[in-house]
N, C-alpha and C positions, 0 to 999 in steps of 0.2 A: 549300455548293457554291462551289466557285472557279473562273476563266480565269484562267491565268496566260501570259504571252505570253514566249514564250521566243525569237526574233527579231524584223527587221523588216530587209525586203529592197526597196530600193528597183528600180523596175520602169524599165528605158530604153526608148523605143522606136528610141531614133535614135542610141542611144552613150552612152556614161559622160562624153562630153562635151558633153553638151548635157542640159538640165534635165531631171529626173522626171517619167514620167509618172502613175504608182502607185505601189501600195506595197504587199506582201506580208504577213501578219500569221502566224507561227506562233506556236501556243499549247499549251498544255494542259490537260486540266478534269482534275478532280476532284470527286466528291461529286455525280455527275447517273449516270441510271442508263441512260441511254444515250448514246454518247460516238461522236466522229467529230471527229475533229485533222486535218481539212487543212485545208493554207494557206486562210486568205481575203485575198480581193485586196477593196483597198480606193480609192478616186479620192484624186489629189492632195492634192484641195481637203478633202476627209475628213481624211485624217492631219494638216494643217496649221492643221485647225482642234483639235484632238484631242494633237496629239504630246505637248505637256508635260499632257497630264490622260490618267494608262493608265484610271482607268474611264472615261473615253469611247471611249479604243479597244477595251475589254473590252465594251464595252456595240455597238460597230458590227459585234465579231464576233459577238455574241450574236444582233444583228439577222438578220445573213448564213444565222446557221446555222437561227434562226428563217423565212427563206425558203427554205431548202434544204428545212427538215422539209416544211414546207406544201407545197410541190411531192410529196413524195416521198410525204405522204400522200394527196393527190389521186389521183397515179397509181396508188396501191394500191388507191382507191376505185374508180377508173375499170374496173382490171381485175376486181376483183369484179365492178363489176356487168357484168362481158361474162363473167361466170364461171354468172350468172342468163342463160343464153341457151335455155330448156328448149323 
């Protein structure tokens, strides 16, 4: 299984002149059997601690997408059980 990160977009809120405030992370996996490539936005303070080491920014998208699933199966659980409404 791999991430591999194929951008990194820095995020302005106030203009390309004036400092970052995020950071963008595109990637792409391989070898996981279910996949989902969007961007994860990551804080400043994350990238900067992160930039020169990519498995820590492989490991913050990993996290992201770790809280995506977790939502996503909540909500799948939730609707089941409103699917037990007999």
């Amino acid at each position: 299984m791999r991430v591999t990160i194929t951008g990194i977009n820095f995020k302005y809120d106030n203009g390309y002149n004036e400092e970052y405030m995020g950071v963008e992370l595109q990637y792409i996996t391989s070898g996981f059997k279910f996949t989902n490539n969007n961007p994860v936005e990551i804080t400043k303070e994350q990238y900067e601690q992160n930039k020169s080491n990519t498995n820590g920014l492989r490991a913050l998208i990993v996290d992201k997408k770790l809280d995506e699933a977790n939502v996503y199966i909540n909500d799948l659980n939730q609707y089941k059980e409103s699917l037990n409404t007999d």
